[in-house]
MDTraj code that builds the backbone (N, CA, C; nanometers):
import mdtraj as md
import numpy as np

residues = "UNK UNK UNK UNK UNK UNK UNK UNK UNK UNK UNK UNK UNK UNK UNK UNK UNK UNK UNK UNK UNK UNK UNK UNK UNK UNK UNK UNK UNK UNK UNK UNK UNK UNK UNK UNK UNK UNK UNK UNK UNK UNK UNK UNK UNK UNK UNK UNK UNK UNK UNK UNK UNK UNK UNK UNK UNK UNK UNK UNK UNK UNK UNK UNK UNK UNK UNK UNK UNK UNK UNK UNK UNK UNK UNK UNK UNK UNK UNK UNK UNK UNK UNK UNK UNK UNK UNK UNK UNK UNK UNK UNK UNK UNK UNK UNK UNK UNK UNK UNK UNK UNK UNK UNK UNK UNK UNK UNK UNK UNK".split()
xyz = np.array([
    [0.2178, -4.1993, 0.4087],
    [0.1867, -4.0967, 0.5069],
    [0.1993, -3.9562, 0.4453],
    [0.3163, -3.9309, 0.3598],
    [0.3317, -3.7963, 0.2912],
    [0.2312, -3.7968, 0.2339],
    [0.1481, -3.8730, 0.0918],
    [0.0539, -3.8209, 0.0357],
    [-0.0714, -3.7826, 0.0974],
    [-0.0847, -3.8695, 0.2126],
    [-0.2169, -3.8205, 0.3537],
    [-0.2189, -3.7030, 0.3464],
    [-0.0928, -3.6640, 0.3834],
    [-0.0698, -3.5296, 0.4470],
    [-0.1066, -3.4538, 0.3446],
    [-0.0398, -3.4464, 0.2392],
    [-0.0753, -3.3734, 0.1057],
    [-0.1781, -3.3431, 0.0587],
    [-0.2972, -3.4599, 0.0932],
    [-0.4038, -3.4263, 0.0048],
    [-0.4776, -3.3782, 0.1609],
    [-0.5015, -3.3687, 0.2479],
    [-0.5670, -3.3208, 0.3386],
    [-0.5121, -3.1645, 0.3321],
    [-0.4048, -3.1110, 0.3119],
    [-0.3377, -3.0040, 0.3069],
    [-0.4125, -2.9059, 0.1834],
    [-0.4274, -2.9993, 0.0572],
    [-0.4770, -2.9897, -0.0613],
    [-0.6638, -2.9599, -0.0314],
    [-0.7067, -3.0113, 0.1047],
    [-0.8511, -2.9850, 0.0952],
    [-0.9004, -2.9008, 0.1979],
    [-0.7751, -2.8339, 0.3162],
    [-0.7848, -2.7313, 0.3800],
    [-0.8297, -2.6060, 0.2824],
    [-0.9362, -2.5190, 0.2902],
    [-0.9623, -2.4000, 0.2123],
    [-0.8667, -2.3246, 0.2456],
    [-0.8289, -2.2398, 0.1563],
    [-0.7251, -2.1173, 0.2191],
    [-0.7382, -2.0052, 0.2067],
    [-0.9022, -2.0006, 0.1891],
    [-0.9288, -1.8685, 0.2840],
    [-0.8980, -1.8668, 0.4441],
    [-0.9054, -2.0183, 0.4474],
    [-0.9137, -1.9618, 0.6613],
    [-0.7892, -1.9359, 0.6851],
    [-0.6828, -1.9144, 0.5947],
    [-0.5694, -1.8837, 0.6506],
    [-0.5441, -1.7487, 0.6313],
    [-0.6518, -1.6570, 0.5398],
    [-0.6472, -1.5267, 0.5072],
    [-0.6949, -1.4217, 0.6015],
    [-0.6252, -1.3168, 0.6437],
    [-0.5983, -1.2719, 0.7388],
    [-0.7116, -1.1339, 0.6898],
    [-0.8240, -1.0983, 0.7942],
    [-0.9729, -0.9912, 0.7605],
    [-0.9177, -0.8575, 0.7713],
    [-0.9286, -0.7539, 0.7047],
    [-0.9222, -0.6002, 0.7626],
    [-0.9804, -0.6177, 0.8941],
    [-0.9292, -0.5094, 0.9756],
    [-0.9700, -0.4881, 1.1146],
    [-1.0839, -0.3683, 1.1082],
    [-1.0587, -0.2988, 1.0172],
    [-1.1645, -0.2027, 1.0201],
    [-1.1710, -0.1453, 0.8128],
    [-1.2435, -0.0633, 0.8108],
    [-1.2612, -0.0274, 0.6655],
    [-1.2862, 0.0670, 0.6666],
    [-1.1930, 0.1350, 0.5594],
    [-1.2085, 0.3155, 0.5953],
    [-1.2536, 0.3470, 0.4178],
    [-1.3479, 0.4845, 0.4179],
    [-1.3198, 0.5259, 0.2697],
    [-1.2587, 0.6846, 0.2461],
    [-1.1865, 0.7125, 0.1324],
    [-1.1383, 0.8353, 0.1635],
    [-1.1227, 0.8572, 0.0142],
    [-1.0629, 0.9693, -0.0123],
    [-1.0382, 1.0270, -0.1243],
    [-0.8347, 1.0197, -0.1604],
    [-0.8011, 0.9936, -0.2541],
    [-0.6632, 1.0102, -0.2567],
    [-0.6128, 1.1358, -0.2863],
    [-0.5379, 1.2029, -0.2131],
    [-0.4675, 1.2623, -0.1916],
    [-0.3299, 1.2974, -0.2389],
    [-0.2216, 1.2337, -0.2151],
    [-0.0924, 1.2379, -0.2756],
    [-0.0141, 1.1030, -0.2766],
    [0.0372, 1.0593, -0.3892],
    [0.1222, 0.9275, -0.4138],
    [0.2854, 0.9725, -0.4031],
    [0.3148, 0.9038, -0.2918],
    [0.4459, 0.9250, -0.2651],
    [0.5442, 0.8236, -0.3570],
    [0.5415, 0.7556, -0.3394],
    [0.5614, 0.6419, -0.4732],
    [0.5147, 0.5527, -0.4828],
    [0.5544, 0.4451, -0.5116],
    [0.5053, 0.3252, -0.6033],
    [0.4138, 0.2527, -0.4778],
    [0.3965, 0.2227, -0.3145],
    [0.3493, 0.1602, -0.2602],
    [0.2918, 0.2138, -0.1417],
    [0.2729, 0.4257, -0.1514],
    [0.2713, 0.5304, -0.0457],
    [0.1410, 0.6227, -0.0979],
    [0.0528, 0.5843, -0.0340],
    [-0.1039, 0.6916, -0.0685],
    [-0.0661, 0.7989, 0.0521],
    [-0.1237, 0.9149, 0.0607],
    [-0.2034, 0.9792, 0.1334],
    [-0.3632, 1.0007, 0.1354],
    [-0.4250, 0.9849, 0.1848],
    [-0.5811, 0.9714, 0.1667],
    [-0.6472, 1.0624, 0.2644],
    [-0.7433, 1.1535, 0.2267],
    [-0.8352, 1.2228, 0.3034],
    [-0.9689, 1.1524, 0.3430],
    [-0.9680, 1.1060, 0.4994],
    [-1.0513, 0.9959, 0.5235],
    [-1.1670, 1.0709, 0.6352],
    [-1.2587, 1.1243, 0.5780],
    [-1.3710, 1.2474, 0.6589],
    [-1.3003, 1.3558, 0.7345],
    [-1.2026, 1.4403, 0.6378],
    [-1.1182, 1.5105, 0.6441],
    [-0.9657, 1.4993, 0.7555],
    [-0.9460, 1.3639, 0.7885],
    [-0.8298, 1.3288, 0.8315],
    [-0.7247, 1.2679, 0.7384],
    [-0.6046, 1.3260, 0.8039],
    [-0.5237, 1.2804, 0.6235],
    [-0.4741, 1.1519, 0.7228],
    [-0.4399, 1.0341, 0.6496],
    [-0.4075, 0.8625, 0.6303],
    [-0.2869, 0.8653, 0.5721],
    [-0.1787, 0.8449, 0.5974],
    [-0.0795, 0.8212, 0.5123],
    [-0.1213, 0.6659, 0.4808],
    [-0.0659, 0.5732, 0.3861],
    [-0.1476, 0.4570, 0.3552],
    [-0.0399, 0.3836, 0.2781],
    [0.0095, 0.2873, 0.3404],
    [0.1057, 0.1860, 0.2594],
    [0.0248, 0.0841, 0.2325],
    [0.0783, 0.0022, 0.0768],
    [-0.0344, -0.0720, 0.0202],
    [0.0197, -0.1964, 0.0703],
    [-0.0664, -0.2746, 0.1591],
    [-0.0537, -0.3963, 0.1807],
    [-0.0081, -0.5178, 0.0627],
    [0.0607, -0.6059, 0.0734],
    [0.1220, -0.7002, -0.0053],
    [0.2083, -0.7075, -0.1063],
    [0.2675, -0.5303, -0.1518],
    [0.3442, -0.5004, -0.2434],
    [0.4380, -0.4027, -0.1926],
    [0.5689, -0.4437, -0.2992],
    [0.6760, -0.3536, -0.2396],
    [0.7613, -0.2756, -0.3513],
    [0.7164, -0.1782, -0.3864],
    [0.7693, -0.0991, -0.4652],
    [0.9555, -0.0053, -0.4415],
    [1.0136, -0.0288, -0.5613],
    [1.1332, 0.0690, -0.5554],
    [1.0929, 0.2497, -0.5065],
    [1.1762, 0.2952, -0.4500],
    [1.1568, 0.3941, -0.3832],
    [1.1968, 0.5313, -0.4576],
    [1.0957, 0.6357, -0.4464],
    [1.1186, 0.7191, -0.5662],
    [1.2224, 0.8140, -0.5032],
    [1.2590, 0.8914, -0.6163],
    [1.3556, 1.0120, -0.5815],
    [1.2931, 1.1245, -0.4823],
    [1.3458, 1.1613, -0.3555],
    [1.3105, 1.2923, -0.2900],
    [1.3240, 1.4161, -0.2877],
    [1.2587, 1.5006, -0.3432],
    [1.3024, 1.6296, -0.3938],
    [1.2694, 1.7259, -0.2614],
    [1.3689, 1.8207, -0.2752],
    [1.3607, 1.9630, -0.1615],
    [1.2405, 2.0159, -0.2062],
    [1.1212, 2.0575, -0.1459],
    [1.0369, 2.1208, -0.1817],
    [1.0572, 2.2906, -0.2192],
    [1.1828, 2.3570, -0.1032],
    [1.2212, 2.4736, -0.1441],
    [1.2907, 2.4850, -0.2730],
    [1.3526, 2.3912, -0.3063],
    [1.4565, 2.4157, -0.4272],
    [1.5012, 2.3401, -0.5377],
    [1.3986, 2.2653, -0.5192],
    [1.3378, 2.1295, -0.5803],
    [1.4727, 2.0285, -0.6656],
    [1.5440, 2.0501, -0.6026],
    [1.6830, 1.9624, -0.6145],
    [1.6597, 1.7776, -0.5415],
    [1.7133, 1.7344, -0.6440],
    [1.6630, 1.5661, -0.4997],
    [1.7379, 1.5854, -0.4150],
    [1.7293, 1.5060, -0.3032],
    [1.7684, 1.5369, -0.1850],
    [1.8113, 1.4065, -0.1050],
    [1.7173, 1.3019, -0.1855],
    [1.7156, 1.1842, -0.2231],
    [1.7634, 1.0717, -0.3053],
    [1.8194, 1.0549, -0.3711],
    [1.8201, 0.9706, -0.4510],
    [1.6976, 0.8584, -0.4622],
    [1.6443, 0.8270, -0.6019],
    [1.5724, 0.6782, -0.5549],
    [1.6138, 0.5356, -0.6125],
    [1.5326, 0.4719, -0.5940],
    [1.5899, 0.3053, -0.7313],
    [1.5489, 0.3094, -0.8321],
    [1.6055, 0.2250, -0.8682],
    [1.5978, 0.2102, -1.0551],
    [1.4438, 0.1753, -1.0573],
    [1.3532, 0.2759, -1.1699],
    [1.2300, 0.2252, -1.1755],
    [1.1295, 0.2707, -1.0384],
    [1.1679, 0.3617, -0.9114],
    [1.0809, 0.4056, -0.8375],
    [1.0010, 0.4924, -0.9078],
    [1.0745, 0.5802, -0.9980],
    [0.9987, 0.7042, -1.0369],
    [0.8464, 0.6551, -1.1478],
    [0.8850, 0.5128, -1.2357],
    [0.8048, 0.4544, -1.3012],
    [0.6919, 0.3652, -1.1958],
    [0.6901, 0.3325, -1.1462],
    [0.6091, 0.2760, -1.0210],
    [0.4946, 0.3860, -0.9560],
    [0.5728, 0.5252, -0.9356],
    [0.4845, 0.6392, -0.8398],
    [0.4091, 0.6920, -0.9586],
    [0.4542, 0.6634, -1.0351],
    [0.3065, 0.7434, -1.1761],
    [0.2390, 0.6172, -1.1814],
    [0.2993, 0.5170, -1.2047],
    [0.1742, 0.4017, -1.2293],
    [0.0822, 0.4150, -1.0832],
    [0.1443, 0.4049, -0.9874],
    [-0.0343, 0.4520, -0.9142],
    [-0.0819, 0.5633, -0.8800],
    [0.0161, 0.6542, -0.9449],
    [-0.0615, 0.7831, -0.9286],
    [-0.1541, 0.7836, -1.0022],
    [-0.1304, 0.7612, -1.1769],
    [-0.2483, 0.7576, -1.2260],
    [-0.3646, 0.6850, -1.2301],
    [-0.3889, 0.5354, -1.1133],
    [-0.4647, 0.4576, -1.0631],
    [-0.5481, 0.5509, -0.9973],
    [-0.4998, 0.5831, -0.9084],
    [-0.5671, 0.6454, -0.7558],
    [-0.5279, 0.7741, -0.7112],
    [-0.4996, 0.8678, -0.7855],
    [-0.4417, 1.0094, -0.7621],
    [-0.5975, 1.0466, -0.7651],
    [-0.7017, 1.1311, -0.6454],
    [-0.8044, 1.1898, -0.7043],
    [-0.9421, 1.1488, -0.6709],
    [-0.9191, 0.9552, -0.6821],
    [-0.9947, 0.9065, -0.6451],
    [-1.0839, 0.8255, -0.5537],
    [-1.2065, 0.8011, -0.5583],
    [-1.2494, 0.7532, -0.4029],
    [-1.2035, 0.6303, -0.3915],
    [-1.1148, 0.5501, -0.3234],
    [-1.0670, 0.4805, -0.2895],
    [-1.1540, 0.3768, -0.1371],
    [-1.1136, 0.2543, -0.1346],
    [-1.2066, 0.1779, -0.0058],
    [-1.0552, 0.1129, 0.0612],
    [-1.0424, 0.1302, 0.1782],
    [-0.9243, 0.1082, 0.2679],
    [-0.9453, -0.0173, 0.3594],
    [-0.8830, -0.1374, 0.3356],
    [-0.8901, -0.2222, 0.4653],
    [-0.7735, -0.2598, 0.5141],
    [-0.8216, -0.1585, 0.6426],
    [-0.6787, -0.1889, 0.7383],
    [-0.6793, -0.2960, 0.7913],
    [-0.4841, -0.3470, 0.7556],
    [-0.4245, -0.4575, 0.7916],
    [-0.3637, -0.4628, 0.9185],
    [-0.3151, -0.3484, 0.9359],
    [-0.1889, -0.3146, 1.0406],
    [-0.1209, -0.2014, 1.0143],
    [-0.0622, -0.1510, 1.1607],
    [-0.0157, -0.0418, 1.1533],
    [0.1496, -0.0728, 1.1435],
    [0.2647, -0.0089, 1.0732],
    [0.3935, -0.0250, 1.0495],
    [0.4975, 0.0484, 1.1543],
    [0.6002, 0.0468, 1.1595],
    [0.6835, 0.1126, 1.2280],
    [0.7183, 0.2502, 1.2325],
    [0.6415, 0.2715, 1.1217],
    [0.6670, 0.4577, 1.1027],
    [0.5152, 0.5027, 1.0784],
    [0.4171, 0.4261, 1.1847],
    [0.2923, 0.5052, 1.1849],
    [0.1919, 0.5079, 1.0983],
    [0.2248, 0.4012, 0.9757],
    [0.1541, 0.4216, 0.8363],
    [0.0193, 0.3171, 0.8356],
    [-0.0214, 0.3293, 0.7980],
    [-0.1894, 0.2507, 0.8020],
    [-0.1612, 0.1696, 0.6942],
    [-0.1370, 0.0250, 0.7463],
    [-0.1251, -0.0888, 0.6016],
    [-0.2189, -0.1575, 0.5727],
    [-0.2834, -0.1258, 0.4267],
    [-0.4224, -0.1023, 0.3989],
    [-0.4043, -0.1985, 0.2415],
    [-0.5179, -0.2771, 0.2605],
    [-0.5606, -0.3271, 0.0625],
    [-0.6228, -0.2084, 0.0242],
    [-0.6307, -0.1605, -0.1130],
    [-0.6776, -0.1069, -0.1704],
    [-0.7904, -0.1028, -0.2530],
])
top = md.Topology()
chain = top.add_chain()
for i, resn in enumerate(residues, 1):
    res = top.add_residue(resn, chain, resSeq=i)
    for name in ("N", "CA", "C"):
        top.add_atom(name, md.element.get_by_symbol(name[0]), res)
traj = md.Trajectory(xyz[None], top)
């Protein structure tokens, strides 16, 4: 009975278990907050934009007046927010929204 199960499990596709953007936005990038945080200018509305399926260490927060952190971050946030800054800092980017998060953020593939 287990191997039944197994190989029928084995011939379910698994795309149908993959979950569609609800909508698709395109925009320009804007600012990388760190390792898993876009801002995007989307026909001149700014998107804050968390990247769906990844979870990056969190970078250091600096005072903008006095540019002291203010923040602390994790080990390796600050290496994470340049690696996609220099991905997508600038560029036209294609957005499919997943869902929206608890702090308002548009959770988007990239």
């Amino acid at each position: 009975m287990k191997k039944l199960l197994l190989a029928l499990l084995l011939l379910l596709p698994l795309s149908s278990f993959a979950k569609e953007p609800s909508r698709i936005i395109d925009g320009v990038v804007l600012k990388v907050a760190d390792g898993d945080t876009l801002t995007v200018d989307a026909d001149g509305t700014k998107v804050k934009v968390r990247v769906y399926g990844i979870h990056s260490p969190e970078a250091p927060r600096l005072n903008p007046k006095t540019g002291a952190v203010s923040k602390p971050g994790q080990p390796y946030g600050e290496e994470s927010a340049t690696a996609l800054r220099l991905k997508t800092l600038g560029r036209v980017v294609r957005l499919g929204l997943m869902a929206v998060d608890k702090c308002k953020k548009a959770v988007c593939v990239v």
